[in-house]
N, C-alpha and C positions, 0 to 999 in steps of 0.2 A: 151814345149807344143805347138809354133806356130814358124816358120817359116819366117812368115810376118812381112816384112824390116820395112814398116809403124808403127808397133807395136813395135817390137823392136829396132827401134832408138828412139819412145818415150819415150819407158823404160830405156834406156841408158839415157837417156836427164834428167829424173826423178829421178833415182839413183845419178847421180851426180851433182843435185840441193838438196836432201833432206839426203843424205848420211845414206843409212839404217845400218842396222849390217848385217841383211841377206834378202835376197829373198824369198817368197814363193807365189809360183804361184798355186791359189786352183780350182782344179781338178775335185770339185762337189761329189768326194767319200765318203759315206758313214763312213770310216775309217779315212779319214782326217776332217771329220765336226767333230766328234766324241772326236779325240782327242784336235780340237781347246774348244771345248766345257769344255772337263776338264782342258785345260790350263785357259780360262777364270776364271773358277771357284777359281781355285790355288789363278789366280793372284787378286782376288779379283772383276772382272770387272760384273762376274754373280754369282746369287746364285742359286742351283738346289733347285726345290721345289719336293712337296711328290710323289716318282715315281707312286705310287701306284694310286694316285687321279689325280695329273697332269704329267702325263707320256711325260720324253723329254720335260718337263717345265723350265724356268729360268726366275728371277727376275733381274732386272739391276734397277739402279738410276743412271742420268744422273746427273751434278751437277746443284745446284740452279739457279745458272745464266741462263742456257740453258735446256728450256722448251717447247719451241716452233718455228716455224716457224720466220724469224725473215724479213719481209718484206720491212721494212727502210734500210736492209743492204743486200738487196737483187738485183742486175742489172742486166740488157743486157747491154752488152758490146756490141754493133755493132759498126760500122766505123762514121758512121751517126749518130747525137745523133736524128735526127726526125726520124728515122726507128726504134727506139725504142719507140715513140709515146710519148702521155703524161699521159697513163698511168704506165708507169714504171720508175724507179730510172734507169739512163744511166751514163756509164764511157767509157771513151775513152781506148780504148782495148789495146792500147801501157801504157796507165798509169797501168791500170788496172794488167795486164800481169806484170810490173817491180813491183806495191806493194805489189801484191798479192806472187811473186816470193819470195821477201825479207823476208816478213813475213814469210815464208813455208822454205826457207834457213835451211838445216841443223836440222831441226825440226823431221828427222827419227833417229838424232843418240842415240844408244841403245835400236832402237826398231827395228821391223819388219816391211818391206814392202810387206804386202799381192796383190797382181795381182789377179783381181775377172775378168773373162769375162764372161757376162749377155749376155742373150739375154732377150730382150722386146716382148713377145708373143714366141709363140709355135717355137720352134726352126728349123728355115730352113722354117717358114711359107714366102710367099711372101710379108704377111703383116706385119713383124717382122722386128727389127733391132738391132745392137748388137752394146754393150759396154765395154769398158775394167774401172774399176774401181781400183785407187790406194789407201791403205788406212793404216793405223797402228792402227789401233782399230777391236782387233777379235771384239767386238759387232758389230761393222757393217760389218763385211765377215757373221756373223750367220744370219744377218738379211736380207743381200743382196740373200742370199742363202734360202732364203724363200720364200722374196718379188720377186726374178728373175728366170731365169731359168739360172743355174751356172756349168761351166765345161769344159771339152777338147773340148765337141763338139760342142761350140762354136766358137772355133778357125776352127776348121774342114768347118765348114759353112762359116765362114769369109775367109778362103784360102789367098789369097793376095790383096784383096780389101783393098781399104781405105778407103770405105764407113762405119764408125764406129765412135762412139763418146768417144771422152776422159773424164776423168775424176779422177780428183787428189780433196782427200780429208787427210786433216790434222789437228790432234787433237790440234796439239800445246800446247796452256796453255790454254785454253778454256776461252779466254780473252775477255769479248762480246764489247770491245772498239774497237778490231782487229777481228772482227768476219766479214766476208763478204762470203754472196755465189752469187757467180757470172758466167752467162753463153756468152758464145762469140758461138750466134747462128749461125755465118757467119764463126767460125772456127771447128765448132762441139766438143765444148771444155764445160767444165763444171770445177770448182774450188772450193772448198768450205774450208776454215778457223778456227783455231777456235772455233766448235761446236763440240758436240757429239750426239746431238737430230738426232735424225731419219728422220723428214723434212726435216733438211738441211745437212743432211749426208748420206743416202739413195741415193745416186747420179740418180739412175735408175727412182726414185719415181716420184716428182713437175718437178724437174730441167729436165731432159730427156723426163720424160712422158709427158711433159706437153708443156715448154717453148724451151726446144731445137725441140722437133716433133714439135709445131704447126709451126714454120718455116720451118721446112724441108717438111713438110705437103704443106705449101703455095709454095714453091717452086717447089715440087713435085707432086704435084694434089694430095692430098689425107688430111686427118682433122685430127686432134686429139682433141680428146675436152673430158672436164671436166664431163664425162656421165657413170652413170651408165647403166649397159646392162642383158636386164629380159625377160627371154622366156614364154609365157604362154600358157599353154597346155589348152585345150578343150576337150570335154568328147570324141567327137572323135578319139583323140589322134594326131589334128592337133597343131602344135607348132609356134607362131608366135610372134617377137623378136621388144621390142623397146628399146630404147635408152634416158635418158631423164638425165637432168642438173638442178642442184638445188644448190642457194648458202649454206653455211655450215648452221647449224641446222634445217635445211628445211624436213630432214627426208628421205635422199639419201639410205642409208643402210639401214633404216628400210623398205624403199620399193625394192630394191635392191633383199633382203629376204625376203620375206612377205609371210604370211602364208595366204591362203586362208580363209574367217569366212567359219563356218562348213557347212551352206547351200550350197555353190560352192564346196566345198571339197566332199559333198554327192553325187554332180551333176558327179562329177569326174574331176575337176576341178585341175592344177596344177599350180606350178610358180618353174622356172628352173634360177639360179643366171649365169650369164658367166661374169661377172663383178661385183664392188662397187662401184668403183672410178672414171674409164680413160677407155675412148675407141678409138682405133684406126680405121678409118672408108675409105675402098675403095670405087671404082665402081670397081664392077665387073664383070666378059667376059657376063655374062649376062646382063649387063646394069646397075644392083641394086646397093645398097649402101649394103655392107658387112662390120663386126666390128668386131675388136678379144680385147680381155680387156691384153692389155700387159703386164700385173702384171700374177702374180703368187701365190699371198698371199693376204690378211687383214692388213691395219695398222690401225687398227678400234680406236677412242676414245672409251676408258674402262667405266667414270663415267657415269651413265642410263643407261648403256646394263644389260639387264636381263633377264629371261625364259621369263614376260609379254613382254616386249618392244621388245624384236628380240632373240626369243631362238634361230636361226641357225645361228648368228653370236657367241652367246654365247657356244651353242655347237662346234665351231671353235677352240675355244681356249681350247679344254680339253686335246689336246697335240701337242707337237711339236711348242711351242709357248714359245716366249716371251714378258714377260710383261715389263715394264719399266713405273716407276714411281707410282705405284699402292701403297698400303697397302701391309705389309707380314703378316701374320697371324701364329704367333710362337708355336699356341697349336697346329695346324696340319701342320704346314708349306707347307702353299698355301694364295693365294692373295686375296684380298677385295680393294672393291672399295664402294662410294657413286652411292646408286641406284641400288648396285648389291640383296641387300634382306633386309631386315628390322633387322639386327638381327650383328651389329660391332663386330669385334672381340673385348675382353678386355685387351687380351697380345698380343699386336702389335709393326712393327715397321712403323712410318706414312712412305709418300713417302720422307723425305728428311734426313730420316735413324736415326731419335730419336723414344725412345718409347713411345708408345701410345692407351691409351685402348679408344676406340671409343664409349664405353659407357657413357663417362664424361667429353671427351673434347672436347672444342670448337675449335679447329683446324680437320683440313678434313686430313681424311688416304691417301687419292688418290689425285694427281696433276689434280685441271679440265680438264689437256690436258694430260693426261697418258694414257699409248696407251698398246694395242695388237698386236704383229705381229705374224698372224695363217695362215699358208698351208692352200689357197683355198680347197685342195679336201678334207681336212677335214667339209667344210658344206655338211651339209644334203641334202639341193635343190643343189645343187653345177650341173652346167648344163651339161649332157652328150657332147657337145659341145665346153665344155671350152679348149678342148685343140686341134679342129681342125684349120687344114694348113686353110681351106678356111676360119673361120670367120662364123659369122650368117647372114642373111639378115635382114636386118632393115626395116619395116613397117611403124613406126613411131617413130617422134622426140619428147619429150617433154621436155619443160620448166615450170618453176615453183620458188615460194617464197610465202614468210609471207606478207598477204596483209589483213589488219583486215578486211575491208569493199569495198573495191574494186574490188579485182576479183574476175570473177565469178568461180566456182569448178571445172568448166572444159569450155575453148571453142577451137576450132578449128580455126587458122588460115586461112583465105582467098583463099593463094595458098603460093608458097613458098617463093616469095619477103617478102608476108606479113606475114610470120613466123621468116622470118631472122628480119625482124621491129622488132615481137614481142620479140624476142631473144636477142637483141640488147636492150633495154629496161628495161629487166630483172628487176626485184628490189627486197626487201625485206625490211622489218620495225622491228624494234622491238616493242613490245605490253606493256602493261601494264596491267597484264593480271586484278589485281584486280580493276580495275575501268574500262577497255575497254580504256583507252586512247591510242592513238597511238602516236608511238615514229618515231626516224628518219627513213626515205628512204634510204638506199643504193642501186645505182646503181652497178648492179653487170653483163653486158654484157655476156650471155649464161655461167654465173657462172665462167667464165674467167679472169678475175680482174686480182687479182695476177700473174696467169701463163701464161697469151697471150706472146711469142719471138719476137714479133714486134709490127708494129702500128698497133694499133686496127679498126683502119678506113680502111688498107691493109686487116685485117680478114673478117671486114664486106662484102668487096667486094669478098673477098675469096668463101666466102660461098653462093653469089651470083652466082658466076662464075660455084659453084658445080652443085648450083640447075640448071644452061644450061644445063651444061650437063648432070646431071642425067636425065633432060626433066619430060614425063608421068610415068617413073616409080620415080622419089622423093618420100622418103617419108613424109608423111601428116604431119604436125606440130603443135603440140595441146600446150596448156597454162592451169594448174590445180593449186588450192591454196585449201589444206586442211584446211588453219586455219583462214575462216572466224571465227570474233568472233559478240555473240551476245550485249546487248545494257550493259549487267554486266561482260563483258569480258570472258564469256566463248565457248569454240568453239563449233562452232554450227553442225560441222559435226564429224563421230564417227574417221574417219581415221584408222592408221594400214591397219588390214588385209579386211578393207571392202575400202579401195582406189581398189581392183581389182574390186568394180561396176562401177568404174568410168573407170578402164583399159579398160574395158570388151567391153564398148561402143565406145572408143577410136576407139579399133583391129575392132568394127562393121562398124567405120565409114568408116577405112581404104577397106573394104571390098562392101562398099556397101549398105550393108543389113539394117543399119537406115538411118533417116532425121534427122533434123537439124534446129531449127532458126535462121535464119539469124538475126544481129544486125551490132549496127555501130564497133565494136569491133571483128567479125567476128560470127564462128557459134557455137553455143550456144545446148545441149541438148534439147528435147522436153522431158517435166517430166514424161510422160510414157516411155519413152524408156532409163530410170537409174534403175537397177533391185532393188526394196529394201525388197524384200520376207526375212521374218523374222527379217528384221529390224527394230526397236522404233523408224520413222525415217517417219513423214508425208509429203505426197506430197507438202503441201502449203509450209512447213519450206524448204524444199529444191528448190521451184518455188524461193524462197527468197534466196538462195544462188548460185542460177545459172542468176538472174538477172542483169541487168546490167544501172547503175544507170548512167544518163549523166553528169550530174552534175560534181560528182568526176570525171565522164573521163575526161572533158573539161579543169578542173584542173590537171590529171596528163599529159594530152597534153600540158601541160603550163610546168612541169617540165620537160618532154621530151624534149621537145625547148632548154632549157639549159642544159641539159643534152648532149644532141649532138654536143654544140656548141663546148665543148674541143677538137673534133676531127679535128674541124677548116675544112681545103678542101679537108682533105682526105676521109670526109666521104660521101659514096658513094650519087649518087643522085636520085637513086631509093630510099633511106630511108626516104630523103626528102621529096619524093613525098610519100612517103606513110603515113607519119605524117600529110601531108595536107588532105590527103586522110580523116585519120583518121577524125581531125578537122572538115570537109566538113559534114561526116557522123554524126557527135555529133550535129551540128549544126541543120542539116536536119529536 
């Protein structure tokens, strides 16, 4: 299938480290997904569920041990242990490389070594980059072949470059003492141990999407970050594209997809998805900032998706998807989850493959982290867009988290230094929701935590360095928290499909067309210009959620303080000043 000496002396190198029985290099055909599909089944690794209801559907369970993401056993290997910073787990890439080798030793004999090459974004795009993935588990060639764009004409694109990321993954014995995924960002090399979960065997997905790009990104002038990507049409049929980062349960996909409330819908109002998860973000010949979402598919958390909470995620997965870790459901054979309808099946099998009628037990059908993997073009809003060479332009950045009483529903950063502050900052709490108590802060750095490839003090200047160059065209940088709550813990705003009143005014800001009050926090709505026609939703309750109380900021300028201080002297000194900045204005 390829030619390229770089490729095929890894593959030699690979073959006689893991000693398979055969080769097979997958091609992206139709006819070969097809037949790995029923060997899966044979061997026990999927079950097909009901053609008829889930067409090209399949059930997997992962074993108990391996569920999720496993971040304690997760590093950068770089050369340096401080360029891996001090938010990540670091190993020296010579150790790293010999235990990770040991453990993977011989570990293909009597199996297959599957050769997947991905590409990350629209294939041959400029903003795209491609991967060879090794692996012995059909479930993940079925998933890679969903989540990526998979086939010859990847290698076609690649030609004899070696600009291309490695990637060896090994079921082993699914040992979580010997479990490690590790990337050696300075080698363009990815490993992963150990696991069968889809986080940490999905080579394409965190590990490439995320930790291997945003070094390559920092190295290469260009970002990758943690951002969903949502086009919003206007009655005109003008379409205009932002980008926005939210740590996990903050409600990324459900805005991602959001269905317009029927007022904006009447107006002719639309929302177009080109992303969930991950955007890849240039300057382009025209000066802007352009994003292509380098996924290919949905690895959506199953438990709470439903027709109310996000029908066009749910309509995603009506074929050509699999489930993993869910509920089976034996009298139709098709899946259930918690949260998916009010109504458990009786003859079940839960996710860890005993039976279970969900009508009587107290154990859950679905793993809280059991996943979908669904063909982007299978959404409904799925964006005319999603699959061009150029990407979208981006208007505006958002960030956002769970802030019970602190921030306000939407404001606008300053200008772009003071977006990257707010970004840098980022946090979220957990609630309590029956009493209104508020729980701990996590700092969570523009939703990067986990996936930043280096030091994080290096990204903040990274993104510094974007906004020079991007200059007057940057786009605008807003901060939104749907989940003010009130004094008895409930949220005080409706959220879903009516966060597009708050988009709406965002895309006006970016435009022009409204004002804005300035505060020490930056700028803030004026409560006539958030549309709330036909919403139960009065002016004064929402003056009270767009306000901005000093008090608590002065207070969370005290945790920012030490929050920044882990970065020690990498972190830039524009941030510095901007936190005094802040302080100065609080004070005021």
């Amino acid at each position: 299938m390829t030619n390229n000496k770089t490729v095929l002396a890894w593959l030699e190198e690979m073959k006689a480290l893991l000693c398979p029985d055969k080769v097979v290099f997958i091609d992206g055909s139709e006819e070969q997904i097809e037949a790995l599909r029923k060997e899966a089944v044979e061997i026990g690794e999927l079950e097909k569920l009901n053609e008829e209801l889930l067409p090209d559907c399949y059930l997997h369970r992962t074993k108990v041990n391996d569920v999720a993401r496993v971040e304690g056993r997760t590093f950068i290997c770089s050369k340096k242990e401080e360029n891996a910073g001090p938010t990540n787990n670091w190993m020296d890439p010579e150790k790293a490389y010999k235990m990770l080798y040991d453990i993977a030793r011989n570990s293909y004999k009597g199996r297959t070594m599957y050769v997947i090459p991905f590409s990350m974004g629209p294939i041959g795009s400029p903003l795209a980059k491609i991967g060879v993935e090794i692996t012995d588990s059909i479930y993940v060639v079925l998933n890679m072949v969903i989540m990526t764009r998979v086939g010859k004409e990847v290698f076609d694109v690649l030609g004899d470059s070696n600009d291309w990321v490695r990637g060896l993954h090994s079921r082993c014995d699914i040992d979580e003492e010997k479990r490690y995924i590790c990337q050696f960002p300075e080698d363009n090399t990815i490993i992963s141990v150990n696991s069968g979960y889809g986080g940490n065997v999905l080579l394409g997905k965190k590990c490439f999407a995320l930790r291997i790009a945003s070094y390559q990104g920092w190295k290469e002038g260009w970002m990758a970050e943690h951002m969903l990507i949502l086009g919003i049409e206007n009655p005109q049929g003008e379409v205009k594209y932002v980008a926005a980062a939210f740590p996990s349960a903050c409600g990324k996909t459900n805005l991602a997809m959001m269905i317009p409330p029927k007022y904006l819908r009447d107006k002719g109002y639309k929302v177009w998805t080109v992303g969930d998860d991950i955007s890849w973000m240039r300057i382009g010949p025209d000066g802007r900032l352009w994003a292509i979402n380098p996924e290919n598919g949905f690895f959506g958390v199953a438990p709470g998706t439903n027709e109310k909470s996000n029908f066009n995620a749910l309509a995603s997965t009506k074929k050509g998807t699999i489930f993993t870790n869910v509920a089976h459901n034996l009298d139709n054979n098709t899946v259930w989850w918690e949260g998916l309808d009010k109504n458990p099946p009786e003859n079940a099998i839960e996710w860890k493959g005993n039976p279970w009628n969900g009508k009587t037990s107290d154990e859950k059908g679905a793993h809280p982290n059991s996943r979908f993997t669904a063909p982007a073009k299978n959404c409904p809003c799925i964006s005319s867009e999603f699959e061009s060479q150029a990407g979208v332009p981006i208007s505006a950045i958002i960030f956002g988290g769970r802030r019970a009483k602190l921030a306000p529903l939407v404001y606008q950063s300053k200008d772009w230094e003071n977006g990257v502050f707010v970004g840098s900052t980022m946090a979220s709490e957990t609630t309590a929701a029956a009493s209104g108590a508020v729980g701990v802060v996590r700092r969570d750095p523009m939703a990067m935590l986990p996936f930043c490839g280096y030091h994080m003090g290096d990204y903040f200047r990274h993104w510094l360095e974007m906004g020079k160059k991007l200059g007057d065209k940057a786009p605008k940088i807003f901060n939104v928290n749907w989940f003010r709550l009130d004094d008895e813990g409930h949220f005080i705003w409706p959220g879903f499909g009516d966060n597009m009143r708050v988009i709406n005014w965002i895309i006006d800001r970016c435009e022009g067309k409204v004002g804005a009050e300035e505060t020490a926090i930056g700028y803030v709505p004026r409560p006539e210009d958030i549309d709330l026609t036909d919403l139960d939703f009065d002016v004064e309750t929402l003056k009270s959620i767009i306000s901005v109380d000093k008090e608590a900021w002065l207070k969370e300028a005290d945790e920012i303080t030490e929050h920044y201080k882990k970065f020690g002297d990498r972190l830039p000194e524009e941030l510095k000043n901007q936190l005094e900045n802040l302080k100065a204005n609080l004070n005021k």
